[in-house]
N, C-alpha and C positions, 0 to 999 in steps of 0.2 A: 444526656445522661453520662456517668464517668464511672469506670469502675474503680480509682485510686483516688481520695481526697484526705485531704490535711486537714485537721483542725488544733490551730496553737491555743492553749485553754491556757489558763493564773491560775485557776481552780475557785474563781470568783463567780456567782451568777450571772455574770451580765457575759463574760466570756463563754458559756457554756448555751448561750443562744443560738451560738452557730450550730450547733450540734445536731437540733430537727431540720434546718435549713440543708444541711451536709446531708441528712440522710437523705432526705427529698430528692436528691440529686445523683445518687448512686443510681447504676444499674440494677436491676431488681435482681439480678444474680449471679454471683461471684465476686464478689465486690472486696473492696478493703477500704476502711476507714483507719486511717492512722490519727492517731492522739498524740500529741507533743506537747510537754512542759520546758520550759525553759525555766532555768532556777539562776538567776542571774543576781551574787550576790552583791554586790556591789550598792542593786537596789533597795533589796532586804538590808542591810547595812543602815543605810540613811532612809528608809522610810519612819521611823520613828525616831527619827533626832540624834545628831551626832551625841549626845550626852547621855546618851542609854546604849553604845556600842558597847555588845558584849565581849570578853576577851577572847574568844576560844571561836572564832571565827573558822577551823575548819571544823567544830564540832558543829556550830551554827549550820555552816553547808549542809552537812552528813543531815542536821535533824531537816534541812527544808527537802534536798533529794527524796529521805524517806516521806514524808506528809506528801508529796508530790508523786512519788508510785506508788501510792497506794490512795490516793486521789482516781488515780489512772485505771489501775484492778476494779476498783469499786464502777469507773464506767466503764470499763473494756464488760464487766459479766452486764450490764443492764445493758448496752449495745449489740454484744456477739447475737448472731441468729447463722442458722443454717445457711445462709445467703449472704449475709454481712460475714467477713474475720476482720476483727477490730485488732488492731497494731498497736501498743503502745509504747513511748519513750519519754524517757525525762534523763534532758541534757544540761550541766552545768556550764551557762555561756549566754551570752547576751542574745535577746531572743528574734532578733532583726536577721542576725546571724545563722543562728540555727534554725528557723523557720527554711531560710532559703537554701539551704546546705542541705535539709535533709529532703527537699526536692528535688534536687538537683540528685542525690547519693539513691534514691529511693523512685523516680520515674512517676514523682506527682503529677497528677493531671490538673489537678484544682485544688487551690485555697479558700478554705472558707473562715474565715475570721470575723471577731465581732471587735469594732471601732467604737470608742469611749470617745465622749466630747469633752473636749480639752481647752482650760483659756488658753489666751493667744499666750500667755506668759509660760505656762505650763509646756506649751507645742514648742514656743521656739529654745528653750531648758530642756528640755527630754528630749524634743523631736516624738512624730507619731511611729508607733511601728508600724502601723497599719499602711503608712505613706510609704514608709522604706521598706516595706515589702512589698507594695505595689511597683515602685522601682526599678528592683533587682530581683522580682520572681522569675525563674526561669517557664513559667505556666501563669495562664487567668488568676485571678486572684479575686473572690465576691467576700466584702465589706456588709456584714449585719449590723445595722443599727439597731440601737434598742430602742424601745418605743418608751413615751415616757413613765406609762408605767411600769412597767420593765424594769427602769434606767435605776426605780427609788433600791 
């Protein structure tokens, strides 16, 4: 059992798997569960086609940071319990980065993250973060696959 664990969320379903996984793992009391978004524009930018880049790219940030704390509020209250205090943060910076920075800054004991299957084309283009944060975690690091129905 641990009483400080990470969980890095998108705010996608399939990221938000690790989450009963995490709890399962806490100490049953005094615990912290920290939440972290990484808002890394870069990839909002090019997820939908360099010909739809909006101009106003730091208003862009500004709207993903807010959709992404307030992502985080909405589970920090369905998480918080007398026993659990749920952490949250949302950092603008690539999230391979920030995942392991803020264990290193914050005395994580474990990562729990959930791993997407990637083609081989995809992996060696992006690189996994799941991979490079196993890497350079300064702590454990447990990888949630989704199961396939899960995954749809």
């Amino acid at each position: 059992m641990y009483k400080k664990i990470l969980v890095p969320l998108d705010g996608s379903p399939k990221a938000a798997l690790a989450l009963e996984a995490a709890r399962q793992l806490l100490e049953p009391e005094h615990s912290e569960l920290h939440l972290l978004v990484a808002v890394n524009l870069g990839q909002v930018l090019f997820a939908d086609r360099q010909d739809k880049l909006p101009k106003d790219f730091e208003r862009l940030g500004e709207q993903q940071m807010h959709e992404a704390g307030a992502y985080l509020t909405e589970l920090q209250g369905q998480l918080a319990s007398p026993q659990i205090t749920c952490h949250t943060r949302v950092e603008q910076a690539d999230p391979r980065e920030a995942i392991v920075n803020y264990c290193k800054d914050h005395g994580i004991e474990l990562v729990v993250m959930t791993s997407f299957s990637k083609s081989k084309l995809e992996r060696w283009v992006t690189g996994s973060v799941a991979d490079q944060v196993l890497r350079a975690s300064p702590c454990p690091v447990m990888i949630v696959r989704p199961t396939q129905s899960s995954a749809s």
